[in-house]
N, CA, C and O of each residue as an XYZ file, in Angstrom:
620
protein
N      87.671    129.663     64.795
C      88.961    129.617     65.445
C      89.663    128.334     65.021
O      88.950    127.335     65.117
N      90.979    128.125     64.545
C      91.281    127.142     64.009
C      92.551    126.548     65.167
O      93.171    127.223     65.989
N      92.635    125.408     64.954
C      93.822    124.783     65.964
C      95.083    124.906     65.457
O      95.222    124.602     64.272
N      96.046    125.285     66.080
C      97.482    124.859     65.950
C      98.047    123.611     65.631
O      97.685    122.536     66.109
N      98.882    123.771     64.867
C      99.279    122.227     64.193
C      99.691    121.571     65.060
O     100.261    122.286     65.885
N      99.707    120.141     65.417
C     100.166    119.485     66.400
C      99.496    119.528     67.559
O      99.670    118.661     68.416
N      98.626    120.573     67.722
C      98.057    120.617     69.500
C      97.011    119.511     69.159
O      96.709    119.066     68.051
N      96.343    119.049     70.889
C      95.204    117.609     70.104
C      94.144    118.151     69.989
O      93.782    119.143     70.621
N      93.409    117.449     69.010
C      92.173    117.620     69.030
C      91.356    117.858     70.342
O      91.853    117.434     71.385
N      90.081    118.533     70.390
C      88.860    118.627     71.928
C      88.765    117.800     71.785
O      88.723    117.086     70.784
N      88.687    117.630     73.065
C      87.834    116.284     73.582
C      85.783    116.005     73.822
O      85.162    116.285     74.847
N      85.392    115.609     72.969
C      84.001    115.507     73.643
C      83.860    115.076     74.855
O      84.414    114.158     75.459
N      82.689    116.183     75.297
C      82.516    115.513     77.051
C      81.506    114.513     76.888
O      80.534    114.807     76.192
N      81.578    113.271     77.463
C      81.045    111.992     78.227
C      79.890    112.329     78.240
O      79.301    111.577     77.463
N      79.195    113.047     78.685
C      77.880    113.042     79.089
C      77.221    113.536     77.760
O      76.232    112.902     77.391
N      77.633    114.566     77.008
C      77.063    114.706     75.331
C      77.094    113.029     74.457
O      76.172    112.864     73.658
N      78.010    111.977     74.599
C      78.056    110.928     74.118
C      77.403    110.233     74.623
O      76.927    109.525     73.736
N      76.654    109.642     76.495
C      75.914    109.450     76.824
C      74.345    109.761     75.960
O      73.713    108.893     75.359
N      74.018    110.955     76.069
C      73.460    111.597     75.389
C      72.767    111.289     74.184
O      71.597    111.278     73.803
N      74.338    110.946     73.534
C      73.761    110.870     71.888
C      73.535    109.186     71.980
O      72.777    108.695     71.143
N      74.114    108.379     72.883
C      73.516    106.952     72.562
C      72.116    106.837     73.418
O      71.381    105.920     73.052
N      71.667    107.624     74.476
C      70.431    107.326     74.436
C      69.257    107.574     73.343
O      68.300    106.851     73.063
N      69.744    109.158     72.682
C      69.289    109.587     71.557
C      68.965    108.345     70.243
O      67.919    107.829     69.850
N      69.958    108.239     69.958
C      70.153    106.664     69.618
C      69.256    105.778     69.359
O      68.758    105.612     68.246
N      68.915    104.980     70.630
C      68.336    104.220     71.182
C      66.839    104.615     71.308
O      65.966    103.886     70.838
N      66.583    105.656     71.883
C      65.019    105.988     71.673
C      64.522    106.371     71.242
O      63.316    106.129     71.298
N      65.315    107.783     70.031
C      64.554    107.897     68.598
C      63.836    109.864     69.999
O      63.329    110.748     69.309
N      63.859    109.977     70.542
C      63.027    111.157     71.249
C      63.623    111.724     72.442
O      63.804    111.035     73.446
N      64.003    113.214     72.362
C      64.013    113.697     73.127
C      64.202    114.366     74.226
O      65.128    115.008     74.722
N      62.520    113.926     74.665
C      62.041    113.645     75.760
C      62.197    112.385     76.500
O      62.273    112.234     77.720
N      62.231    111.490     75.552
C      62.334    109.988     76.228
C      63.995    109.715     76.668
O      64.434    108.879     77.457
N      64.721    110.718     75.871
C      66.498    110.470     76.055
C      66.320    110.908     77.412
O      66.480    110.089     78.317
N      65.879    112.589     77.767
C      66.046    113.212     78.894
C      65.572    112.249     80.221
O      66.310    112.068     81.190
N      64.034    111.589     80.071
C      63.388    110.550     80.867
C      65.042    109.655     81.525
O      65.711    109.761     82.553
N      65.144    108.722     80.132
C      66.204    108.176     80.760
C      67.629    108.168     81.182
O      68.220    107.152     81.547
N      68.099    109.249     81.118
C      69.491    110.367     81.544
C      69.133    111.033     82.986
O      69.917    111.629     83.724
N      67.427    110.720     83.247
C      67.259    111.891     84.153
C      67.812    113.059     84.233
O      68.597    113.625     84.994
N      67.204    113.317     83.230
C      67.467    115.215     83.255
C      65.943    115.943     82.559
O      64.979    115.405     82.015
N      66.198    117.131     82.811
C      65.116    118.186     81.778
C      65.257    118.049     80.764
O      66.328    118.129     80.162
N      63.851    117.728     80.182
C      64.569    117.719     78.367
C      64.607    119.036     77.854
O      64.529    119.017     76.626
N      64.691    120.087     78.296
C      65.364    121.403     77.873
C      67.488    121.477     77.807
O      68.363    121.968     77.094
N      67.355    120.537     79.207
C      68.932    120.157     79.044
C      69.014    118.970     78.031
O      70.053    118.838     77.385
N      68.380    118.439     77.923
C      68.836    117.347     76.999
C      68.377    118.232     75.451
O      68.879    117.746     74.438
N      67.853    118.949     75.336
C      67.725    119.874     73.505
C      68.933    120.542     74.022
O      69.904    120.156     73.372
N      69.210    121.268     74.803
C      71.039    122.200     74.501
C      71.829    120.724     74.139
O      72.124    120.600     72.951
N      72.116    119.850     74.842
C      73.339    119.349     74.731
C      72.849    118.688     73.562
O      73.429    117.639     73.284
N      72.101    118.981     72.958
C      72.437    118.085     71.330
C      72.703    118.874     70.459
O      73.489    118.641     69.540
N      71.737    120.504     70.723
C      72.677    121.438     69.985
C      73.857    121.550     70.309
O      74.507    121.395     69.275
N      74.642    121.763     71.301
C      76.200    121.665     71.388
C      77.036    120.524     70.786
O      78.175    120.609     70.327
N      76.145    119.295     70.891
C      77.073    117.921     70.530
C      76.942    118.387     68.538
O      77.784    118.099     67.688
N      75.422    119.263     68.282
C      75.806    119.065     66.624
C      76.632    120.077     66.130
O      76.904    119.844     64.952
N      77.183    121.184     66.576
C      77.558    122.247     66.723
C      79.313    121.858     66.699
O      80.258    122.462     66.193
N      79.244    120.641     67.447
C      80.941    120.490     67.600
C      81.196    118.965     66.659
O      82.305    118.503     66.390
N      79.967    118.408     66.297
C      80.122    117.503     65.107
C      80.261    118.067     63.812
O      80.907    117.559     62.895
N      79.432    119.473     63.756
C      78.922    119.843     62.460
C      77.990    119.160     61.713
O      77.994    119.118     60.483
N      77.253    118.667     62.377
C      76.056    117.682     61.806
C      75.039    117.624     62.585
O      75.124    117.703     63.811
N      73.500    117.416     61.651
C      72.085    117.658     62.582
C      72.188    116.308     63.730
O      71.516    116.116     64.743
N      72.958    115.737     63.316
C      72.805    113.848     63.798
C      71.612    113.513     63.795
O      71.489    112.359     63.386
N      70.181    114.242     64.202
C      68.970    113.495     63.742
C      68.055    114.391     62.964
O      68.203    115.602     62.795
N      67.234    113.743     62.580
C      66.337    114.548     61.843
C      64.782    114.308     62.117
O      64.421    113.146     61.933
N      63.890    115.130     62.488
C      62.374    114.666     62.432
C      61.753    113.864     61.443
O      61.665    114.353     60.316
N      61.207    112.474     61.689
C      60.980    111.500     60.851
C      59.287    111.155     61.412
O      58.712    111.656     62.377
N      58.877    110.340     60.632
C      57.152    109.513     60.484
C      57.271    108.974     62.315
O      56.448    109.294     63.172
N      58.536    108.090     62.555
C      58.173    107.589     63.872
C      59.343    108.445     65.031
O      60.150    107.845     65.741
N      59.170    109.947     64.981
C      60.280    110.133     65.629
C      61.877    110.924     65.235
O      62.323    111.184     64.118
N      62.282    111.087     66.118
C      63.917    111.586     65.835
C      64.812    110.381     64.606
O      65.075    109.335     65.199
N      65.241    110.364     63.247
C      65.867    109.634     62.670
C      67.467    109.661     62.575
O      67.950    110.769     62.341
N      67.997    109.014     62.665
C      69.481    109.370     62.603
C      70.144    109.738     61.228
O      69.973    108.981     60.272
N      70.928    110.928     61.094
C      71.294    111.024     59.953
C      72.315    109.888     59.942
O      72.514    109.075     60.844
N      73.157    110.010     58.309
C      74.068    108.916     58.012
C      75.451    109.383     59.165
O      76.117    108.553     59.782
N      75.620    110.700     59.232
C      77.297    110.331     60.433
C      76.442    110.015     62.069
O      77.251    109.689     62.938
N      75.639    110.048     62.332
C      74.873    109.603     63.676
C      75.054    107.863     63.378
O      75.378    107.025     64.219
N      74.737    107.624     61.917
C      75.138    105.764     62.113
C      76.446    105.561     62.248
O      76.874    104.548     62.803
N      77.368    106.662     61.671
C      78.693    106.156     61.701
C      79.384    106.220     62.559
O      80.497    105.694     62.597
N      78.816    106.949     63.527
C      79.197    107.586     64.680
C      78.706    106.544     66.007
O      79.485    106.323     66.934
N      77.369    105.969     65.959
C      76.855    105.345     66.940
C      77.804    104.056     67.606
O      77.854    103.799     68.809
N      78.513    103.344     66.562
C      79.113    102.236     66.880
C      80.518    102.450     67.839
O      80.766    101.852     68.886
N      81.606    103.788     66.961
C      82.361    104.399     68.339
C      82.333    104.986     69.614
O      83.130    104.971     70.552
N      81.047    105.598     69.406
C      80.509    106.362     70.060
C      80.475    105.388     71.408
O      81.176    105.493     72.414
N      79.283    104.258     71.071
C      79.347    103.265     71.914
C      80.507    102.309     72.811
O      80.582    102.109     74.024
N      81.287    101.864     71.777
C      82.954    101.779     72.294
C      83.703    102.426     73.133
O      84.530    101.868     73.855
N      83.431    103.958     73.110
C      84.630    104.405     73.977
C      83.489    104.942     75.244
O      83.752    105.941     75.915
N      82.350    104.226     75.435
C      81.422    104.565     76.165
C      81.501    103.259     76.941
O      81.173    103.193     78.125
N      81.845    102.457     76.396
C      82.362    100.991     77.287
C      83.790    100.576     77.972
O      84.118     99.940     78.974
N      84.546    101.337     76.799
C      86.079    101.612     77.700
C      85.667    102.456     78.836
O      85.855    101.951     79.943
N      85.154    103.611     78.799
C      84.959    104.541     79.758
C      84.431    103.405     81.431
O      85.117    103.285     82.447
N      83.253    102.855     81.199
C      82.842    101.929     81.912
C      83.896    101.017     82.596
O      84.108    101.020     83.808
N      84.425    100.371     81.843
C      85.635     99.427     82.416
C      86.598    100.250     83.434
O      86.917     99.908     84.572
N      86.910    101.208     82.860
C      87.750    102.356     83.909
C      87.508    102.751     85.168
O      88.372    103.141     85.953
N      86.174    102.648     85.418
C      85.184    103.252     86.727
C      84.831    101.364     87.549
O      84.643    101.139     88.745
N      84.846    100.591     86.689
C      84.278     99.294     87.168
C      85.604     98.553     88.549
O      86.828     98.585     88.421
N      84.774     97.926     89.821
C      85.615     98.079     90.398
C      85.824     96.011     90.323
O      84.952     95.153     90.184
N      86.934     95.908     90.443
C      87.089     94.340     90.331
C      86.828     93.706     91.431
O      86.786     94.195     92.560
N      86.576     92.159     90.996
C      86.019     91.162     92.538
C      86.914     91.111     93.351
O      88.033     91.550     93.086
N      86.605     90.554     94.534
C      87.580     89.822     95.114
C      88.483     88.980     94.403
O      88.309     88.260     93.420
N      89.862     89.313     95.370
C      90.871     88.738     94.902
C      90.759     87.086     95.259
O      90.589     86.866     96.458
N      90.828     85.929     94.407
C      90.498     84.951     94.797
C      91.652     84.093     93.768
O      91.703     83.712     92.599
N      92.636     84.056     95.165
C      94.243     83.167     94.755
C      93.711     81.816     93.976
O      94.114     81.622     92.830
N      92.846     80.925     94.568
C      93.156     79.922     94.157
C      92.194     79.174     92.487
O      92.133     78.096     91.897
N      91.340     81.238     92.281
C      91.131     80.710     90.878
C      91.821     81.713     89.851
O      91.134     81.975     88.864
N      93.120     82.336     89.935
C      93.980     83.476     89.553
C      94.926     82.395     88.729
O      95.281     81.245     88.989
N      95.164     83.260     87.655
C      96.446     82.917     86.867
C      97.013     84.399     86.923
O      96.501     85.421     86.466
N      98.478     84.199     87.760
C      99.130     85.635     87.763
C     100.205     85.844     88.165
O     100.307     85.546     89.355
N     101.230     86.290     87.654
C     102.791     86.692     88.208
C     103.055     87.872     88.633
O     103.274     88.812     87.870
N     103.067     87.976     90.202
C     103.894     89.046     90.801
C     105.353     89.045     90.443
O     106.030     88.072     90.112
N     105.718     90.289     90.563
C     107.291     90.206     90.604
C     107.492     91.083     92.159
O     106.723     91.778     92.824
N     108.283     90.847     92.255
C     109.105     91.896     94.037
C     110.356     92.290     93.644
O     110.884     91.869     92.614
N     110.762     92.913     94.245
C     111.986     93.260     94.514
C     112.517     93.668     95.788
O     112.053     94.561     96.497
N     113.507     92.963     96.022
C     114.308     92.506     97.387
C     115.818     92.413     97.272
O     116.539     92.152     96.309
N     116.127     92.753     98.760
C     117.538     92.923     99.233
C     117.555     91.299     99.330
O     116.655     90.581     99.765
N     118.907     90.884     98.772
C     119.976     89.736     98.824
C     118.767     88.885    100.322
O     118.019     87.923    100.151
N     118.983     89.677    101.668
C     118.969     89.126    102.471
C     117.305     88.319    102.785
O     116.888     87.329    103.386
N     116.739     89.461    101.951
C     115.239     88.508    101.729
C     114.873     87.738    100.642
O     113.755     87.423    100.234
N     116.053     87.464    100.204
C     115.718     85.811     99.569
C     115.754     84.775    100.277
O     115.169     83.718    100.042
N     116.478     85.039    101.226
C     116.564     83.911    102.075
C     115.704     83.873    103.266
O     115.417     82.781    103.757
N     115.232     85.060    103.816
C     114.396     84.780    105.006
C     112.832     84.935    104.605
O     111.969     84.084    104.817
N     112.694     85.847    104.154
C     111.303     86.260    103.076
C     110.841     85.490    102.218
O     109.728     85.074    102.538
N     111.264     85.067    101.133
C     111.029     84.722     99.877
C     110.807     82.874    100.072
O     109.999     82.423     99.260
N     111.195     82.217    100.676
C     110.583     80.942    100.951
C     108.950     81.259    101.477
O     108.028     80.859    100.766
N     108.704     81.895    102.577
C     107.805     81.879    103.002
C     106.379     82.504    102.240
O     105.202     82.303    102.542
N     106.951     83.318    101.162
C     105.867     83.726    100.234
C     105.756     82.634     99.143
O     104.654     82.408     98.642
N     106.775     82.001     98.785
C     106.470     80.659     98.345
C     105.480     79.874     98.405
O     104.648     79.460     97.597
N     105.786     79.662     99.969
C     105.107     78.170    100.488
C     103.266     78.594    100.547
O     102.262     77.923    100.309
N     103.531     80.398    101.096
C     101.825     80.850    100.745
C     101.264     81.188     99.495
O     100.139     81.664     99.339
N     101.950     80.969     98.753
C     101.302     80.974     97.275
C     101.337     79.630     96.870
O     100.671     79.361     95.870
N     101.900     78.809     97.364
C     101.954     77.278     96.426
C     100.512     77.029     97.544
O      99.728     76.324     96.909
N     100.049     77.282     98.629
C      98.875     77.068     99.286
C      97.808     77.176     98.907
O      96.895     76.351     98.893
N      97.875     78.986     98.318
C      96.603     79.548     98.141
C      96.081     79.027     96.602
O      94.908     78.724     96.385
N      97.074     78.981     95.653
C      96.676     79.037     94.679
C      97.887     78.467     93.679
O      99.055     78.854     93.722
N      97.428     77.612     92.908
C      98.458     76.897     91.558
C      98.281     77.796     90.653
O      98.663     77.425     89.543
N      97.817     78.910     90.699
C      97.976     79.970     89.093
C      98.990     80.731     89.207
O      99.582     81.229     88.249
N      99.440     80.975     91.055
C     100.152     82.080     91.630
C     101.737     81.593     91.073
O     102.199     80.453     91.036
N     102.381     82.901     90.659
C     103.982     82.719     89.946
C     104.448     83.947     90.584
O     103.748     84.947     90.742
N     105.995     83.786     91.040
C     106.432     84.910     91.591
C     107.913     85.030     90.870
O     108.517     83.962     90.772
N     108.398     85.907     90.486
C     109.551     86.333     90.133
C     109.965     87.517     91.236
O     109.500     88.626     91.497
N     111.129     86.683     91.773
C     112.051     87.556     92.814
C     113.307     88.619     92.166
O     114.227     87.840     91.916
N     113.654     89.700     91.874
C     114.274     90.322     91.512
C     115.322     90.984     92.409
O     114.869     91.350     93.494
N     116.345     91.169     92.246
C     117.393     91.338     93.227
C     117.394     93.138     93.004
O     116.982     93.759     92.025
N     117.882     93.570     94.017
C     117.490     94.763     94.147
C     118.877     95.815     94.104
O     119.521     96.256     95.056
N     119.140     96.109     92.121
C     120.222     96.632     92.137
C     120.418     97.876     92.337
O     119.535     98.734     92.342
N     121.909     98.100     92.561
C     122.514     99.699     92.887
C     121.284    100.273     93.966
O     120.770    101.371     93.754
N     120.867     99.418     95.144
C     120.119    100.147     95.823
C     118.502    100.765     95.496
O     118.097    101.584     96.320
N     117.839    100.517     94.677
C     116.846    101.006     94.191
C     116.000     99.675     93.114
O     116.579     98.601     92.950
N     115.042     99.861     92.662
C     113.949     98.830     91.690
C     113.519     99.493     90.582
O     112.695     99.113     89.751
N     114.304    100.792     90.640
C     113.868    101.102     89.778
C     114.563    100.180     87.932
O     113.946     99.712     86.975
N     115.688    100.285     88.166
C     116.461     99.426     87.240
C     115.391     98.127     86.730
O     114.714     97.880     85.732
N     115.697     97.452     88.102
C     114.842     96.168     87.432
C     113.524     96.370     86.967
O     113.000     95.526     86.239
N     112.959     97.351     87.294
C     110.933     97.290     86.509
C     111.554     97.589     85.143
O     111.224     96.885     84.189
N     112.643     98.824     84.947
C     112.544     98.723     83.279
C     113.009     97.760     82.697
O     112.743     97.759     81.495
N     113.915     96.488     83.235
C     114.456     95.528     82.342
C     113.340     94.312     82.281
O     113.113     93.507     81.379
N     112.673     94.495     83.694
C     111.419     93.643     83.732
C     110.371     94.289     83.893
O     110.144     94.887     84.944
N     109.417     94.278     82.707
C     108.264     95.501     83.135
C     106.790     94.294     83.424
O     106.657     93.226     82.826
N     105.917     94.804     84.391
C     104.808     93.720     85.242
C     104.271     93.773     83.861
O     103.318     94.362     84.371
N     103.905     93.714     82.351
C     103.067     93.524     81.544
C     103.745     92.206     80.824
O     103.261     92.167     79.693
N     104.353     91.481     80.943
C     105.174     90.752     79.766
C     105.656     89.478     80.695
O     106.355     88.589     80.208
């Protein structure tokens, strides 16, 4: 079955890439399935499926074990990468801790809370923390939305 021009590529599922870096790593199996905790009957399908949608054995029976073919090396190093982005995504951050932060909020506010508001978030950020920066944005035609696109929080 071939793809339509322009549509994206499949996506490999996570847990076949899991998979193939324990594979990887232990050269067996049985020893992948051990440490995936799973059956190694599930762990032999999902490598036939992962070679099936590579088009490649990725390992081969060797003297000490499962060997990696050559796209299993070429493969191991991305493989690993977007197995660490993945990680970062799920990872949950520390406590928020003002006074060892380097960081600029921006707000957006009506005219009238610059003046009653906006000192007082001042004076608690010049307290908590010397990294803390605030940019006050005036809040045009009624809405913020204007100002995030002329000021976007990345820059």
């Amino acid at each position: 079955m071939s793809r339509i021009s322009g549509a994206p590529a499949p996506l490999l599922d996570v847990k076949l890439l899991q998979m193939f870096d324990a594979l990887y790593r232990v050269r067996s199996v049985s020893r992948a399935a051990d440490v995936l905790g799973l059956a190694q009957p599930t762990t032999s399908l999902w490598l036939g499926r992962l070679r099936r949608e590579l088009g490649d054995a990725l390992f081969v029976r060797g003297a000490n074990g499962l060997e990696p073919t050559p796209r299993a090396d070429e493969l191991i190093g991305p493989t690993r990468a977007a197995l660490a982005m993945l990680e970062r995504l799920t990872e949950r951050g520390g406590d928020f801790e003002p006074d060892k932060a380097d960081r600029r909020f921006r707000i957006c506010m009506f005219d009238s809370s610059h003046i009653t508001l906006l000192p007082r978030i001042l004076r608690r950020l010049r307290a908590e923390g010397a990294g803390l920066r605030v940019d006050a944005l005036p809040r045009p035609g009624g809405g913020c939305g204007r100002a995030r696109r002329i000021w976007p929080s990345g820059s």
